[in-house]
N, CA, C and O atoms as a DFTB+ gen file, in Angstrom:
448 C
 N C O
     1  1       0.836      -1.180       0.000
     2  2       0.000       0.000       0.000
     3  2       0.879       1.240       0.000
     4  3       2.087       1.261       0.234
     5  1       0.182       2.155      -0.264
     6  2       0.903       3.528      -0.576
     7  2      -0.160       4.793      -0.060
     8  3      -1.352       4.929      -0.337
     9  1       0.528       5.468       0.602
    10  2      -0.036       6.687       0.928
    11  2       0.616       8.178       0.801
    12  3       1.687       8.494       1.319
    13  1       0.059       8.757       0.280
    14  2       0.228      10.391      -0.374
    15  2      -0.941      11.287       0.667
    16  3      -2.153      11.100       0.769
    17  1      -0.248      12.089       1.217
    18  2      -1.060      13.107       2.080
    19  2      -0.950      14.544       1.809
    20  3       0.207      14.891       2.043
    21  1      -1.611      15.433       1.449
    22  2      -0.982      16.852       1.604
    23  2      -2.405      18.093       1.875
    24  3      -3.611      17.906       1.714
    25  1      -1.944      18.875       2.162
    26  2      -3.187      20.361       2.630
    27  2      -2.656      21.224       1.316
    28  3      -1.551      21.419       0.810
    29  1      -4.250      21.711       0.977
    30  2      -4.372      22.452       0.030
    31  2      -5.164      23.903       1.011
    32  3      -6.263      24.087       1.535
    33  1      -3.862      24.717       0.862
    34  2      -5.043      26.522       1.139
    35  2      -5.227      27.648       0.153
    36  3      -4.434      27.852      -0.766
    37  1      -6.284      28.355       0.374
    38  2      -6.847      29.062      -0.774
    39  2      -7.957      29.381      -0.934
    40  3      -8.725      28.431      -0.785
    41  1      -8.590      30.616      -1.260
    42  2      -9.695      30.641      -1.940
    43  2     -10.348      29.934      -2.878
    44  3     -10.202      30.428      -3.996
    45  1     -11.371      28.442      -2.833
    46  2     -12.146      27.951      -3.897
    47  2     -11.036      26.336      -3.961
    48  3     -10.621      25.697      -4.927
    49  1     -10.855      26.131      -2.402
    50  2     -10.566      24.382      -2.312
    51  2     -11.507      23.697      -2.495
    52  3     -11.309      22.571      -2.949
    53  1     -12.749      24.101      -2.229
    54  2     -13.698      23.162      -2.432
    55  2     -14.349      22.537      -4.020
    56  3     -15.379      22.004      -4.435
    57  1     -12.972      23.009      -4.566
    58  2     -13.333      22.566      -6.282
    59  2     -12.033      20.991      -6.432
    60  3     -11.878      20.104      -7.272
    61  1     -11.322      21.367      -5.061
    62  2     -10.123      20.549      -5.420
    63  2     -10.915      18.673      -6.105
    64  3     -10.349      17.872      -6.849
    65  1     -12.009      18.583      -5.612
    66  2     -12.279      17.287      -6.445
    67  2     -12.567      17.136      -7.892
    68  3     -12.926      16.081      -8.415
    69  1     -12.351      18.473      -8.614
    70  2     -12.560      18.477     -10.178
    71  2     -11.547      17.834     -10.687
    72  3     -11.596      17.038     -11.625
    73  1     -10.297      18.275      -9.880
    74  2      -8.882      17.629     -10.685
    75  2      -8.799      16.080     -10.583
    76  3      -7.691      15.564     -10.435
    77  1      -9.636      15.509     -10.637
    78  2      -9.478      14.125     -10.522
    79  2     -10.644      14.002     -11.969
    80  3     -10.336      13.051     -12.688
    81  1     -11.487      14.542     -12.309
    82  2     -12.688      14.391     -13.029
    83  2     -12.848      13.387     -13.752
    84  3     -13.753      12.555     -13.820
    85  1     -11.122      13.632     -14.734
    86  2     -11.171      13.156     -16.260
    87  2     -10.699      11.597     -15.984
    88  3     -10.079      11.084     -16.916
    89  1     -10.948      10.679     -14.659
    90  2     -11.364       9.290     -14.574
    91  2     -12.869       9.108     -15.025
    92  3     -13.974       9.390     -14.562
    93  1     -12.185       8.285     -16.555
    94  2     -13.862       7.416     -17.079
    95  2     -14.562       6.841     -15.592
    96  3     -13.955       6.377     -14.627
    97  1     -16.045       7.039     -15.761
    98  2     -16.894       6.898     -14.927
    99  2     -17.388       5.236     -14.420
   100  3     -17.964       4.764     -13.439
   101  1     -16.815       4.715     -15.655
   102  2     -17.251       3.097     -15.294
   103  2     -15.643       2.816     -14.385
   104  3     -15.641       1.677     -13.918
   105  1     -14.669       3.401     -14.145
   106  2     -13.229       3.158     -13.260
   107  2     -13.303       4.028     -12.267
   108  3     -12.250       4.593     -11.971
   109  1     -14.505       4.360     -11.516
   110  2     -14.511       5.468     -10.359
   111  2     -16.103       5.088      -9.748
   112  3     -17.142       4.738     -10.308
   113  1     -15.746       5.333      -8.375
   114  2     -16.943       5.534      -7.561
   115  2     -16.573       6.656      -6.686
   116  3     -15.465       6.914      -6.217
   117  1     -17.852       7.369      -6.524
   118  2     -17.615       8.581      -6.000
   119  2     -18.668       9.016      -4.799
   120  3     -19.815       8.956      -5.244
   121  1     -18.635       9.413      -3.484
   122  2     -19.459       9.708      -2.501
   123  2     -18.537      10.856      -1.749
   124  3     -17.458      11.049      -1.187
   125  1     -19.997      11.582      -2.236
   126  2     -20.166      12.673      -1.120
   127  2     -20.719      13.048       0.078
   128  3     -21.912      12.823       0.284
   129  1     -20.118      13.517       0.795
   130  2     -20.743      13.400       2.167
   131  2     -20.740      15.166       2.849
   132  3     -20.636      16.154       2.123
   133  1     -20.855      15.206       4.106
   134  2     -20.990      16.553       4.586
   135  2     -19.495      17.226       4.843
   136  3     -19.163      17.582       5.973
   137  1     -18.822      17.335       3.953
   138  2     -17.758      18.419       4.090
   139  2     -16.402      17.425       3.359
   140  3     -15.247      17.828       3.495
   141  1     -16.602      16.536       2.839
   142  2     -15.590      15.326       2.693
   143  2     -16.547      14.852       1.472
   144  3     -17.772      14.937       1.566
   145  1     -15.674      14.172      -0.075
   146  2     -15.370      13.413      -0.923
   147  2     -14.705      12.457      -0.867
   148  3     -13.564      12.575      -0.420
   149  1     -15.128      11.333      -1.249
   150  2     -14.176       9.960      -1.555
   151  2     -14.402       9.571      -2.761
   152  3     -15.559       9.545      -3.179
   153  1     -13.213       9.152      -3.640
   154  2     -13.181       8.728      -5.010
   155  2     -12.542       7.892      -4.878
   156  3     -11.469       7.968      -4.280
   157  1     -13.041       6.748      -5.437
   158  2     -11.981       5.379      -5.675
   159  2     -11.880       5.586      -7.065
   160  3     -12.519       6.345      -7.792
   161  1     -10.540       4.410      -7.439
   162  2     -10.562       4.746      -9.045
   163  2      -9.810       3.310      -9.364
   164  3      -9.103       2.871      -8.457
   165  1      -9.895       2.642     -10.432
   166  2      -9.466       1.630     -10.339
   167  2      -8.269       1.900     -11.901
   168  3      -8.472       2.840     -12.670
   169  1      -7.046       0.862     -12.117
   170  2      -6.563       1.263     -12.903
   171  2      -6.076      -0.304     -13.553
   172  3      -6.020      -1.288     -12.816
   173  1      -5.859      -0.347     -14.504
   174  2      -5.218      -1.676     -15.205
   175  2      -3.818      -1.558     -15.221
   176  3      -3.468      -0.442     -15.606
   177  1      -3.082      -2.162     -14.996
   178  2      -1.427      -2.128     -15.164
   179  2      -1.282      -3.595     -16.123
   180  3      -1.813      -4.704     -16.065
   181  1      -0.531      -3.116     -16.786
   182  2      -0.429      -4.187     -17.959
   183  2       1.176      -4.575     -17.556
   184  3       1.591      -5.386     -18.384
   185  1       1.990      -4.312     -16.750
   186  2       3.255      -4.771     -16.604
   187  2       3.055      -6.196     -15.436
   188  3       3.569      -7.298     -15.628
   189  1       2.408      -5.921     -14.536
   190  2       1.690      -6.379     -13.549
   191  2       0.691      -7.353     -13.758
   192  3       0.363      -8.048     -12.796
   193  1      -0.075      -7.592     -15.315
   194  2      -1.102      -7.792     -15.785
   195  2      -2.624      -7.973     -14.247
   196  3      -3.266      -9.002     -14.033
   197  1      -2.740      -6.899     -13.635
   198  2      -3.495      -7.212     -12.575
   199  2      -3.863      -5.748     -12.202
   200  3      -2.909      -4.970     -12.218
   201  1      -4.899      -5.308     -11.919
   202  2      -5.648      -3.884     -11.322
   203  2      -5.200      -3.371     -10.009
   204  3      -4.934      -4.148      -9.091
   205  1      -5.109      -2.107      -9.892
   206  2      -5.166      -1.496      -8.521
   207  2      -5.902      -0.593      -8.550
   208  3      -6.285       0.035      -9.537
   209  1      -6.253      -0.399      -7.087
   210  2      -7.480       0.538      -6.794
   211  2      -6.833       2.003      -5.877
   212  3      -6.140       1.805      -4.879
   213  1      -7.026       2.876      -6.162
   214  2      -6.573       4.261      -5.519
   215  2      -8.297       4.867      -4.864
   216  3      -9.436       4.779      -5.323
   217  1      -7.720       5.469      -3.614
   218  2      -8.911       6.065      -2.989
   219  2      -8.621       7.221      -2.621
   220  3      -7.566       7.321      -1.996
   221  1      -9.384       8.415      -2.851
   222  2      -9.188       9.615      -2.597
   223  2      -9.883      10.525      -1.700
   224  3     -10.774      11.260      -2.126
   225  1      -9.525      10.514      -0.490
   226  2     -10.259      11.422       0.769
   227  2      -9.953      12.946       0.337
   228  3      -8.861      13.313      -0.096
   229  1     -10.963      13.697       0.498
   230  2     -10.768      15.196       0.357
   231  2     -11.671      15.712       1.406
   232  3     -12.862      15.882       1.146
   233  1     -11.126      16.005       2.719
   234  2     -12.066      16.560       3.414
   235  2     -11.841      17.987       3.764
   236  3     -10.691      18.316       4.054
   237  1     -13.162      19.234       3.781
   238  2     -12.928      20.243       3.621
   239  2     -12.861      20.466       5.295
   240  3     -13.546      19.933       6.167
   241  1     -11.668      21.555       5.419
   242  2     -11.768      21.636       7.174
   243  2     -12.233      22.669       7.149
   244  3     -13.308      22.680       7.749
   245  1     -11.761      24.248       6.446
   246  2     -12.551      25.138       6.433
   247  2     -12.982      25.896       5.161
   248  3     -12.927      25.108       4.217
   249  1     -13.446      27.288       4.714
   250  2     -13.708      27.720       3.897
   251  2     -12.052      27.966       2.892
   252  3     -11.972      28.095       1.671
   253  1     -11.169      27.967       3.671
   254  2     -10.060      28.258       2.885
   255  2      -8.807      26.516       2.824
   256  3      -7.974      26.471       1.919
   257  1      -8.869      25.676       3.548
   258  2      -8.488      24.892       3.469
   259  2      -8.895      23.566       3.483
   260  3     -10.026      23.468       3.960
   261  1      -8.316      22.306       3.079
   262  2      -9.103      21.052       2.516
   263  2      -7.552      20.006       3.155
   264  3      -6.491      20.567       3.431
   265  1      -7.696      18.909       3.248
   266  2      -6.825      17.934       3.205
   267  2      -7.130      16.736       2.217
   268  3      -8.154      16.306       1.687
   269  1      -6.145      16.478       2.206
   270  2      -6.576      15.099       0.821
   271  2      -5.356      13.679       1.059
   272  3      -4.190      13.881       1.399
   273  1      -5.744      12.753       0.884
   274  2      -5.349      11.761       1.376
   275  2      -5.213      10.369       0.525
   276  3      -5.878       9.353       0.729
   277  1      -4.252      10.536      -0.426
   278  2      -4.332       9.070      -1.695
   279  2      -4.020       8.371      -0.938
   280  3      -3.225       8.686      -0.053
   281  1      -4.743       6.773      -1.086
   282  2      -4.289       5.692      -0.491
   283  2      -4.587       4.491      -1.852
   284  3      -5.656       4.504      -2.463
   285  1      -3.713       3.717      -2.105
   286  2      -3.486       2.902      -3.611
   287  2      -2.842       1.178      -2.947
   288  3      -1.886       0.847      -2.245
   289  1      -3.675       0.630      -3.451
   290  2      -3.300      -0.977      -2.846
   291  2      -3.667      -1.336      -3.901
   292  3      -4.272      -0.577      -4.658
   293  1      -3.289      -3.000      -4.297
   294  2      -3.209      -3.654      -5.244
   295  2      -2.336      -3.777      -6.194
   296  3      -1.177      -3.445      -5.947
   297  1      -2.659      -4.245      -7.411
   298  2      -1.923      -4.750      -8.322
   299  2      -0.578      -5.080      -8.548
   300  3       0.292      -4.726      -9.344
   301  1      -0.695      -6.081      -7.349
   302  2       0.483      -6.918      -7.123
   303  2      -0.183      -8.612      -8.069
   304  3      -1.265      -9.194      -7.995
   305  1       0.812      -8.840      -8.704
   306  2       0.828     -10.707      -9.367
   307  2       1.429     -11.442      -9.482
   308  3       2.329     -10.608      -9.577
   309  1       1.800     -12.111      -9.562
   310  2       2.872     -13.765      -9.297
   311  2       3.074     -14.186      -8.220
   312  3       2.788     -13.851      -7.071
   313  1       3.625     -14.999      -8.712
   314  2       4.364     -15.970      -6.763
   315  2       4.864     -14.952      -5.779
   316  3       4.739     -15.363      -4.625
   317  1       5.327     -13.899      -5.859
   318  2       5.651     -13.213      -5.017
   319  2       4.585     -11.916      -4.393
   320  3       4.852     -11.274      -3.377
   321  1       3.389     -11.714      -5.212
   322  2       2.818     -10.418      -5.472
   323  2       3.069      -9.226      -5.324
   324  3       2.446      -8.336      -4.745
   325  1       4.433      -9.233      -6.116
   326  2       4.974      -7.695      -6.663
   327  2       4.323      -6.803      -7.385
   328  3       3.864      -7.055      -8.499
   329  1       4.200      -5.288      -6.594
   330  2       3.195      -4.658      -7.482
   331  2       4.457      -3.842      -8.584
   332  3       4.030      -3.191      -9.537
   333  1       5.939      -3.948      -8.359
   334  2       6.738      -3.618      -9.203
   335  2       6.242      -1.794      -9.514
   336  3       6.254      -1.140     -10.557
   337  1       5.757      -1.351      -7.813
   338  2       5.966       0.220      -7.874
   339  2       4.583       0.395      -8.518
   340  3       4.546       1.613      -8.694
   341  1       3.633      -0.017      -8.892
   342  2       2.745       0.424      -9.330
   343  2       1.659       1.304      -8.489
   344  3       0.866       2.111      -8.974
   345  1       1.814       0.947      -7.077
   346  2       0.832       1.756      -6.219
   347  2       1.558       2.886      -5.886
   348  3       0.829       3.825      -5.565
   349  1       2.855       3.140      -5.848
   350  2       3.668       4.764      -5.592
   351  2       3.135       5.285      -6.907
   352  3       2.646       6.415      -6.900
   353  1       3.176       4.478      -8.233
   354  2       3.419       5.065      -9.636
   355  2       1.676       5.870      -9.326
   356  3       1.677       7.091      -9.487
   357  1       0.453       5.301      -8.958
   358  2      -0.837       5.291      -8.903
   359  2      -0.937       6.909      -8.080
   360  3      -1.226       7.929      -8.707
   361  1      -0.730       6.897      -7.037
   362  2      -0.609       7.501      -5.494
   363  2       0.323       8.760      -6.453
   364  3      -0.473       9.690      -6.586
   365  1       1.205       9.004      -6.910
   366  2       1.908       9.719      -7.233
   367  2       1.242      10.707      -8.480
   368  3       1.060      11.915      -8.635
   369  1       0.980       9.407      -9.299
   370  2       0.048      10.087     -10.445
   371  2      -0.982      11.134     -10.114
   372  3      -0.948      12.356     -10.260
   373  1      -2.148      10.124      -9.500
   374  2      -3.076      11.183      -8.691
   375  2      -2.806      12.446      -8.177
   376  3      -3.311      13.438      -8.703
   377  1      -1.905      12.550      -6.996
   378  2      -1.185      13.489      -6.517
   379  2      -0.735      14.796      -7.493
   380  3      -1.084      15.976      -7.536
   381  1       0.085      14.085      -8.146
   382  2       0.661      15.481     -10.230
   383  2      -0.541      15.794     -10.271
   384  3      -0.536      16.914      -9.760
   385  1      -1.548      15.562     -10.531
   386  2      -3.309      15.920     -10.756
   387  2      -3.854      16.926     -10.042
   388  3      -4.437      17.856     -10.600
   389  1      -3.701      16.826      -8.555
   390  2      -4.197      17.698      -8.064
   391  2      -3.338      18.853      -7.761
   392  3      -3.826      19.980      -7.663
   393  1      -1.711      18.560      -7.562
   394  2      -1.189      19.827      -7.479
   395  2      -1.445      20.465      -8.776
   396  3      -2.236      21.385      -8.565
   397  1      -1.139      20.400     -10.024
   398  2      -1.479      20.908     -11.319
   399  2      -2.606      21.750     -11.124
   400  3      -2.496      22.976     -11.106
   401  1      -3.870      21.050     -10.951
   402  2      -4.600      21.956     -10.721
   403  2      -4.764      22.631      -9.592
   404  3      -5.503      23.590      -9.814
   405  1      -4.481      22.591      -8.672
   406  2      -3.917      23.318      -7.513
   407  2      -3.410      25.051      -7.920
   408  3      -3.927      26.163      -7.824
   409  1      -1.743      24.327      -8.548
   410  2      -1.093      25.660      -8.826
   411  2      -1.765      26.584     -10.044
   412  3      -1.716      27.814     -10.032
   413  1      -2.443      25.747     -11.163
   414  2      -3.299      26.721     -12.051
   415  2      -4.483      27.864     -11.187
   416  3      -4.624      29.059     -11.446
   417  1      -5.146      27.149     -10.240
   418  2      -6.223      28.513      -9.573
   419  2      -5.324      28.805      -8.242
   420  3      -6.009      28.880      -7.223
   421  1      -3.488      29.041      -7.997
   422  2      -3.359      30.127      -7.221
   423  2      -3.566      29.026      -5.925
   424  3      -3.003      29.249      -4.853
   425  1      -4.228      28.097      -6.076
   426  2      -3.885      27.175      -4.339
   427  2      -2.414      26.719      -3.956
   428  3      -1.550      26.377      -4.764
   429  1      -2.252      26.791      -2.202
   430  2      -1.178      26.270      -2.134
   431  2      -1.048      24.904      -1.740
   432  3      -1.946      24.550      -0.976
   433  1      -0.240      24.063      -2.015
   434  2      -0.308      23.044      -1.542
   435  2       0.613      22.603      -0.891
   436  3       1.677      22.769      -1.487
   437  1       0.795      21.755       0.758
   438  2       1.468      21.370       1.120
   439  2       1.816      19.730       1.465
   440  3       0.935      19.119       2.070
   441  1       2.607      19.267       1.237
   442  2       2.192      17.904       1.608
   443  2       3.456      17.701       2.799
   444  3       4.566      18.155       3.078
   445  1       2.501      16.732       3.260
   446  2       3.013      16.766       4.933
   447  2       4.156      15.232       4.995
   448  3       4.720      14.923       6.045
């Protein structure tokens, strides 16, 4: 497993779950709740020939700041079930996503 943590501050965090969007909808489940988002997302690794799943906590603490929380398990295969880096590669990916859009609207982001 792999975990990516960081705080986003700024005017208009509460958009930070757009930067994930452009996951096709049949590879994502998504729930919203009272101040907090969770997105799972599932991904195929063809080196691995086997899926992993990434989950994405975004909970808003206040009007100017949010925390967010990748967590990526799976797609480990063979006798050994090596995921051969694929859940850092997952966790990491995600992560480029939201700082990107982060630094385009002026948010800062810190990861802890």
């Amino acid at each position: 497993m792999e975990r990516v943590e960081f705080v986003v501050r700024g005017k208009g965090v509460e958009t930070v779950p757009e930067a994930i969007s452009g996951v096709p909808q049949d590879k994502r489940v998504d729930y919203d709740g009272d101040g907090f988002r969770v997105v799972t997302t599932e991904q195929y690794y063809l080196r691995t020939n086997s899926n992993l799943q990434a989950t994405t906590i975004i909970e808003l603490l206040d009007e100017t700041t949010c925390r967010v929380a990748i967590i990526s398990g799976g797609g480990g295969s063979g006798l050994l079930g090596s995921t051969m880096g694929s859940e850092s590669s997952e966790a990491n990916k995600l992560a480029r996503k939201i700082e990107e859009y982060c630094a385009e609207r002026g948010l800062d982001v810190e990861r802890a």
